[in-house]
N, C-alpha and C positions, 0 to 999 in steps of 0.2 A: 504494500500500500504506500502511494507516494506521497508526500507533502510538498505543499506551494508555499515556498520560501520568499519570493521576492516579485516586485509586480511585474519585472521581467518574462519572468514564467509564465503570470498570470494575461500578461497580453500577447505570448504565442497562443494560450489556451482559446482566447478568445475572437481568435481568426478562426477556429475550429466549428462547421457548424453542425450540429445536434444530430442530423443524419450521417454525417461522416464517424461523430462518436460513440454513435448506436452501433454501425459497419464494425468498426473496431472491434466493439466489445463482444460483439456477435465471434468474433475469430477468435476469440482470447478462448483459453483454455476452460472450460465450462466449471470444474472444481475450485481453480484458484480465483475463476472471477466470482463466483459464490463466498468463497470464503472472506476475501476481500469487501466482500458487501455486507457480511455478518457481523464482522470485527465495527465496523463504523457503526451498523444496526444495532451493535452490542452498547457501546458507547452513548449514544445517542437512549435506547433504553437506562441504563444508566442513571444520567440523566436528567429519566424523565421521573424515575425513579425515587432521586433525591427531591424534585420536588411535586412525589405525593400524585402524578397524575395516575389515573387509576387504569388497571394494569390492560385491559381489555380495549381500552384509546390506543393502547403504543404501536400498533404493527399499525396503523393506520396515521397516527403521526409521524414515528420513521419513517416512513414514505414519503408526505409531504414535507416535510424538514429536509430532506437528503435533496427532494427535487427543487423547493425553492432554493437550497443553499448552493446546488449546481448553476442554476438561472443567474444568481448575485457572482460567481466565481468565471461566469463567461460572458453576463452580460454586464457591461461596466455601469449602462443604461436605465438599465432594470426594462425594462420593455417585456415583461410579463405578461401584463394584458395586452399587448398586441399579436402575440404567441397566441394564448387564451384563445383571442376573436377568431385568430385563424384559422384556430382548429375548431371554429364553431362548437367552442364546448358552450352546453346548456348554461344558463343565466344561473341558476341556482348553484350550479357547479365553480362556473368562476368567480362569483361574490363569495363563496366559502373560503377558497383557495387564497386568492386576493384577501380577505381578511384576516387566515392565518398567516400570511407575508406581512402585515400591517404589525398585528399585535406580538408574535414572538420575532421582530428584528433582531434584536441583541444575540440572541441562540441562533439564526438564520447567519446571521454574517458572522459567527464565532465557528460554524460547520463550515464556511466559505474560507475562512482565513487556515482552517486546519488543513484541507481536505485537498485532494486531486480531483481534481471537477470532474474525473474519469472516472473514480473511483464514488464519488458521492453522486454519479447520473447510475454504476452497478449497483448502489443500494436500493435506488429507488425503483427497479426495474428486476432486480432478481434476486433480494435476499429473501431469505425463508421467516417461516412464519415461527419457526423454532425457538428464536430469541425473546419472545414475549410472551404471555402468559401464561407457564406449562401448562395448566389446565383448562385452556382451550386450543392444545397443537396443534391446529388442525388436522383434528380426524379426519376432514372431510377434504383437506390438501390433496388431491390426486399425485402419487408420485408417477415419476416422467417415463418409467418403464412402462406402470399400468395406462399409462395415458395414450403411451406410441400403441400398447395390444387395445386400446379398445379402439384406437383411429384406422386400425386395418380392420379391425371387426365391422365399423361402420360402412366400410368402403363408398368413400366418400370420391362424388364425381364432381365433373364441371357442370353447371347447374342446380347443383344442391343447395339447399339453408341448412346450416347447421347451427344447433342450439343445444346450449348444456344448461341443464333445470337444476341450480342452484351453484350458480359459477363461482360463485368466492370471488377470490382476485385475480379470476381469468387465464392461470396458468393452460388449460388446458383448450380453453379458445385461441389463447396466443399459438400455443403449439400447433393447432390447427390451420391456423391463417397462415402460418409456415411452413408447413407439410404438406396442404391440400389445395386443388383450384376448385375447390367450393365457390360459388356465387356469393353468400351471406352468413355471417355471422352473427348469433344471438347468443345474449348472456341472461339468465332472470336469476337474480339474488332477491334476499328479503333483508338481512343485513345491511343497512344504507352505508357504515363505515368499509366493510370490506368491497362493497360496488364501488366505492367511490374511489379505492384503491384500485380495482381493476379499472375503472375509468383512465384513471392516472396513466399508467400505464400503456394503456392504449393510447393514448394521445404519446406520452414520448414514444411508442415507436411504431407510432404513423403507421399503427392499425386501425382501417375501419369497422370494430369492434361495438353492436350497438347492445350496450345494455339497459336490462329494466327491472327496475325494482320492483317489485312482486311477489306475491305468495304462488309456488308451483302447486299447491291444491287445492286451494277455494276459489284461483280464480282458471277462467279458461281463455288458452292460449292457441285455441285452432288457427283464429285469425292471423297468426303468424306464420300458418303454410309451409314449417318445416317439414322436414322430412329424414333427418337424421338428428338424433336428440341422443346426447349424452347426462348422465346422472351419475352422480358421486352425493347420495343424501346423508344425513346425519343418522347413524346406527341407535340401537336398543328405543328405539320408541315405540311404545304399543300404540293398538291401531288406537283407547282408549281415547290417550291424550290428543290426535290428530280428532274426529269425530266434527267437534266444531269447524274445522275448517273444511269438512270434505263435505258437512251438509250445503254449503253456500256452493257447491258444485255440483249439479245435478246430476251431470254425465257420470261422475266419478262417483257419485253417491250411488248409483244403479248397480255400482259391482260392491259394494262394501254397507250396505245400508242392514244386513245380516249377519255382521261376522260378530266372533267372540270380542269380547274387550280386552281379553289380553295375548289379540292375534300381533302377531309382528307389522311396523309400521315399513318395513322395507316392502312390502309387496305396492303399498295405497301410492307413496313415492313412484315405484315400478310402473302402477297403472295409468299416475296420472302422464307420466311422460307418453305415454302410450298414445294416449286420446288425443295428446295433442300434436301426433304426427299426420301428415294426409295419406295418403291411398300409397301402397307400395313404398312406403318407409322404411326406416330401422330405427331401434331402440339398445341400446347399451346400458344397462345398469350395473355399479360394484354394490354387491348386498351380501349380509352378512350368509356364513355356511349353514347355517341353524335354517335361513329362511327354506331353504330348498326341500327340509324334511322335517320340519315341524306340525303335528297333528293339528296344532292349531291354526293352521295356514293350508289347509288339504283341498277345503271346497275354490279357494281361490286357485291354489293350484289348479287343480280339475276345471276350472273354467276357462282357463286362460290356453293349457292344453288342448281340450277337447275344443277348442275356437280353432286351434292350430295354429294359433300365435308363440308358442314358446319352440324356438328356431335349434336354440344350443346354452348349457351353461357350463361355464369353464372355471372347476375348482382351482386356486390359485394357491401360491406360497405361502406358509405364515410368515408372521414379521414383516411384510411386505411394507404396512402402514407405519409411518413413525412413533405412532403414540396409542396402542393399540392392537392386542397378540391374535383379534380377536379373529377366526376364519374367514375367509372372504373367497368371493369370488366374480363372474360377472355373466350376465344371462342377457342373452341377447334374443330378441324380440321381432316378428317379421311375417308376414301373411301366409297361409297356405302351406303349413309346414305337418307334412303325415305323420315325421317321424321325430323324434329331438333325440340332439345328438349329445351325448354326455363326453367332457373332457374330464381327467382325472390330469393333471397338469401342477398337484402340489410337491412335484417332489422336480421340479424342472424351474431351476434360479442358479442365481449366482449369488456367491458370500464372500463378502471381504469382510478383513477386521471385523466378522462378530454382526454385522449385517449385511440382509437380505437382500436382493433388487434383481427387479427383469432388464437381462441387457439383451442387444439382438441377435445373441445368440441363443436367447431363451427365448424369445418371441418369434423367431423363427424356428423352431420346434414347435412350438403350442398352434402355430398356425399350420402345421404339417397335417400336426393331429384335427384340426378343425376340420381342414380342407379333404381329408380322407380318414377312415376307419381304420385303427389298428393297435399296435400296442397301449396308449393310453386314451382312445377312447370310442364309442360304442354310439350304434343307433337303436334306440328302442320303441315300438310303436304306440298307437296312444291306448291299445288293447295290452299290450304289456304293464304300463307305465298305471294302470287301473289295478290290475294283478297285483302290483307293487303302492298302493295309498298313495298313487300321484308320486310320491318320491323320487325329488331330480338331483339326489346328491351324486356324482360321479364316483365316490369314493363306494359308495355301496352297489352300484351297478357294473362297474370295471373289475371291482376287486372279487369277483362272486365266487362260489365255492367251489373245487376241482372238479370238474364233468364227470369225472371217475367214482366221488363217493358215491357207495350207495349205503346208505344206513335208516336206521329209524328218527322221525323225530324224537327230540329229548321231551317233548311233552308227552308221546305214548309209554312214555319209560320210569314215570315218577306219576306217584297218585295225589303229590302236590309241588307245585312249585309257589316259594312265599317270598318276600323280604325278610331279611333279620328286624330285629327291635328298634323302635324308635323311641329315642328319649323326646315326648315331648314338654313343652315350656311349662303345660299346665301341671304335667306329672310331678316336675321338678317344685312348683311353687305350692301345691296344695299336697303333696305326699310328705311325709317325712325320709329323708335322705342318712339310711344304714351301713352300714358297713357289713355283705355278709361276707366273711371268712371259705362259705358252702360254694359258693358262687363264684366262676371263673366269668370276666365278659372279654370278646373275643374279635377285637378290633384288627383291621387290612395289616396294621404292620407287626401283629402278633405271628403271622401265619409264615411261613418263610420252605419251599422245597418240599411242601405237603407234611412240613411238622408244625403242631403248636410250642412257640419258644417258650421260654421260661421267665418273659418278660411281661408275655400277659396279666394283667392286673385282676385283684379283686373287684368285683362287683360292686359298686356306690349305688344307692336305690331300693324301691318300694318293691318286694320282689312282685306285689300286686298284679304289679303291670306288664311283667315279663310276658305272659299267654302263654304262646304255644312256639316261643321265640328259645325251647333250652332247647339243647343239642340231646337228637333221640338216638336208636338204633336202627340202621340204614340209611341213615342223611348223610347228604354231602355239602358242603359249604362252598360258593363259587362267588367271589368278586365280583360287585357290578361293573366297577370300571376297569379301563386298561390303564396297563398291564394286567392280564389274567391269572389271577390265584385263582386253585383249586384243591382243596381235600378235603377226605375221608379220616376222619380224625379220632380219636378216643378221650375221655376225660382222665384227668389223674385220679386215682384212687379218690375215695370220699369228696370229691367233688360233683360241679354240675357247669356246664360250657350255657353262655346264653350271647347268641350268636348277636352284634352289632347289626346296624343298617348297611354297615358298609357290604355283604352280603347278600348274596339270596341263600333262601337253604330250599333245598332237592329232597324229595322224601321221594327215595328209588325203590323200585320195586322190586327186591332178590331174586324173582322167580325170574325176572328180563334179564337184569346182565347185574353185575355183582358191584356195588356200591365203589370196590376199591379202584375196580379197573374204570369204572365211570371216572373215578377224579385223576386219574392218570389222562384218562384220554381229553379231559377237557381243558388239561396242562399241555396238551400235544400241538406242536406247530399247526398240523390240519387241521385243528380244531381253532385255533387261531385266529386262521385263516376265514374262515366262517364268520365268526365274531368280527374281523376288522371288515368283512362285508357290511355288517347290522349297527355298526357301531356308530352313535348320534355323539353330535357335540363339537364344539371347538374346539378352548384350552383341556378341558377333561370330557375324553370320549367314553359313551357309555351306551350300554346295550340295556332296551327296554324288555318287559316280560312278555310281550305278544312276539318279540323275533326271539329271542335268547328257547321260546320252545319252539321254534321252526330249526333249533342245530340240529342236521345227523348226527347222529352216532352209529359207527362199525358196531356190528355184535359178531366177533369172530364164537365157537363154540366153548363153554366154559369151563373145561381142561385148560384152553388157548388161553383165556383172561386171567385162571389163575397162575399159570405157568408167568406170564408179562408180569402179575402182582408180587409173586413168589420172587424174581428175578431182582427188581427194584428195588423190594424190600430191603435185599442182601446189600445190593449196591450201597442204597441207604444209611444199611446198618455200616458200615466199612467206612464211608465217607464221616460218618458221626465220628468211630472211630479214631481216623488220622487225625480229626478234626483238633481232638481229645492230643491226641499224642502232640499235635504242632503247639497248641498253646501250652504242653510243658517245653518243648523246644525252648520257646520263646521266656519262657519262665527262669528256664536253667541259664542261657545266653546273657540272659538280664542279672543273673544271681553275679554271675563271671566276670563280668565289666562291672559293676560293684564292689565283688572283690580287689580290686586294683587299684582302687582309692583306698 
């Protein structure tokens, strides 16, 4: 980052004009001119910081601060507002701007005297939104990997409008206006600080970029005649809290005027972009993984499907988002489609230092797989995709179980399948809380290679409420989530096991296959394999009770299962064993080196 030392310097800068030092920056290395923008952004927060402006202003005042201070550092003149009229920016727009140049001078020509007018036109133009205040990092920041895979997904022609329903600060319009010979650009934010940000923007770098401040669900956006619509909306919203704004839209209210109130709000997002494309469009949304196979989100599914509007959806990396582990991926949207095509594409990124990002060598993969069937992904029809509760997760349709098993399901095989025990809030406040000594409780990390350790605890609690939650004779205990624990366990003498939530427990049927080789084979790779087909969730994947009894299970004949139990046991017992013998190792080595002092 350079400093402007003397006014020498500052009247070569000023021969320089605004498009020449856009060209420039455009060729500068895309990481160091970032970083260079952040470090001033940093500053400038700072700042704003000591005095007290509150924190949710700053990415929106660093902006304007960097670019007035640029205007004062090239233009000796100030000729601001003659810039302003040029670019016919709206009345409302340049009296704001104009005002902030008025009132904070002193800070405007203190950024000018520090700064490299090069260096403070990169702040205002492409630092990130990461500098200001963590707890709104822009979730909703589209990074520039996701932004190039969803611009080929759009396949954007000459002729096209393209519009992104809820553009923030325009990063991914700007990309567009740069990438594509689209006809038009549309922006709709609701945020008036960060539009006014992307406005900025557009104007230094003489995009015509037309944004509108607006709500993308209450209000309708036909008359704008797009036909390629991108969305990046704000995650974890139920459909609940949207409600009010989607009754003020009719169209939109026609698909959603029925749903549960704690249906996921990425679909209503999804739809509204929908409705407001014209005839033979496309739709791009990033929406959370959860949305694709949640029961509470099934009949939208199923409507949106069976219309033959859902084209393809392409599960993506984790971590991709900066502020947020949360699963993601992006579904694309488009008329007359028999069959949808599922990509499974999370395991196709690139990593540096510890983060995640799509470069184009991974986008170029994931578009392989779009563009044809094959190793990571699948077309399913919409007579299938019914079979399966509408479920568009690619992870559970890619990953399905080997053609080869053939086994019984595991609900023909147990005369129950339950959760373990729930402690709930009221048990704990209205019961009296014991200690029983009788009582083993038998928590996810007591369990370890189908033994119970020695670190499981006494039971706390009303034995009241325990039910039908102790460990009987022929149950098997299996993990709900991944990683898959399973076993067949025994109690210690005079005790009683009462199985946690963390569990289901299996009440198997001896006379089908023998309790022990069941928890063996639910420990089995292929069994696994099965499980990470069914398995819901983002950060913690978990299998529910309606798929977890659709697992086969092998029933080799039971000579065969006890010979396999008989077998591991030994192994088992030997492993314990050495186990035994290393920690005197280790006992006696320590005794050794002791003695030596």
């Amino acid at each position: 980052m350079a400093n402007v030392h003397d006014d020498a310097d500052r009247g070569k800068q000023t021969s320089v004009s605004l498009e020449t030092m856009i060209s420039h920056l455009k060729q500068q290395d895309p990481l160091e001119r970032k970083r260079t923008a952040n470090i001033i952004a940093q500053q400038i927060a700072d700042d704003l910081r000591k005095e007290r402006v509150p924190e949710n202003s700053w990415f929106m005042l660093i902006g304007v601060f960097a670019t007035l201070a640029f205007f004062r550092a090239t233009q000796p003149h100030n000729n601001l507002k003659e810039w302003l009229d040029a670019k016919t920016v709206n009345e409302d727009f340049s009296s704001w701007i104009l005002g902030i140049d008025q009132f904070e001078a002193e800070h405007i020509n203190k950024l000018a005297e520090m700064h490299d007018p090069s260096d403070l036109l990169a702040t205002a133009v492409y630092a990130d939104e990461e500098y200001s205040d963590p707890r709104s990092k822009a979730e909703s920041a589209t990074p520039t990997g996701i932004a190039h895979l969803a611009l080929r997904l759009l396949d954007i022609r000459s002729g096209d409008r393209v519009a992104d329903f809820g553009s923030g600060i325009g990063a991914f319009l700007s990309l567009a206006y740069e990438t594509t010979n689209a006809d038009n650009f549309i922006g709709i934010e609701l945020q008036k600080s960060t539009l006014r940000i992307a406005q900025l923007r557009a104007y230094l770098l003489d995009q015509p970029i037309k944004y509108i401040e607006g709500d993308i669900l209450s209000q309708d956006y036909r008359y704008l005649g797009v036909n390629r619509v991108f969305s990046n909306f704000p995650f974890a919203i139920r459909w609940s809290n949207l409600r009010f704004q989607v009754v003020q839209n009719p169209e939109l209210n026609k698909w959603f005027s029925g749903s549960k109130t704690n249906s996921l709000g990425d679909w209503v997002f999804t739809v509204a972009a929908w409705l407001a494309t014209r005839e033979q469009g496309r739709v791009v949304t990033l929406m959370t993984a959860g949305a694709t196979w949640s029961a509470r989100d099934r009949e939208i599914r199923k409507n949106l499907i069976e219309a033959g509007l859902v084209e393809s959806v392409i599960s993506l990396a984790p971590n991709l988002l900066p502020s947020t582990a949360i699963s993601t991926c992006l579904l694309v949207l488009s008329q007359g489609n028999e069959t949808v095509r599922l990509i499974e594409a999370s395991d196709i990124v690139s990593t540096e230092k510890g983060k995640n990002s799509l470069e184009p060598v991974d986008i170029e993969k994931i578009m392989a797989a779009v563009q044809m069937v094959g190793k990571h992904s699948r077309d399913l029809t919409i007579a299938e995709l019914e079979k399966e509760d509408f479920i568009l997760s690619p992870h559970r349709h890619i990953y399905a179980p080997r053609a080869d098993i053939v086994g019984t399901p595991l609900e023909l095989l147990c005369t129950q399948i339950r959760r373990g025990w729930i402690q709930r809030k009221q048990d704990s406040k209205e019961l009296k809380q014991e200690r029983h000594d009788g009582l083993i409780l038998v928590r996810l990390q007591d369990i370890e290679d189908g033994h119970l350790l020695s670190t499981a605890q006494t039971f706390v609690g009303n034995p009241e409420c325990i039910g039908n939650h102790l460990l009987r004779e022929n149950q098997v205990i299996l993990s709900r989530n991944a990683p898959r624990k399973a076993a067949f366990i025994q109690p210690p003498e005079g005790k009683q096991l009462v199985i946690s939530d963390s569990f289901y427990i299996l009440d198997v049927n001896p006379d089908l296959i023998s309790p022990a080789y069941l928890a063996l084979y639910l420990s089995s790779q292929t069994a696994d394999a099965q499980f990470a087909r069914y398995e819901k969730g983002t950060v913690i994947r978990t299998i529910n009770l309606k798929d977890l009894k659709r697992i086969l299970v092998p029933i080799p004949p039971r000579k065969e299962q006890e010979k396999v139990v008989d077998a591991v046991s030994r192994i088992n017992d030997e492993l314990q064993y050495l186990s035994k013998y290393a920690r005197k190792l280790r006992d006696r080595r320590t005794a050794l080196i002791e003695e030596m002092n």
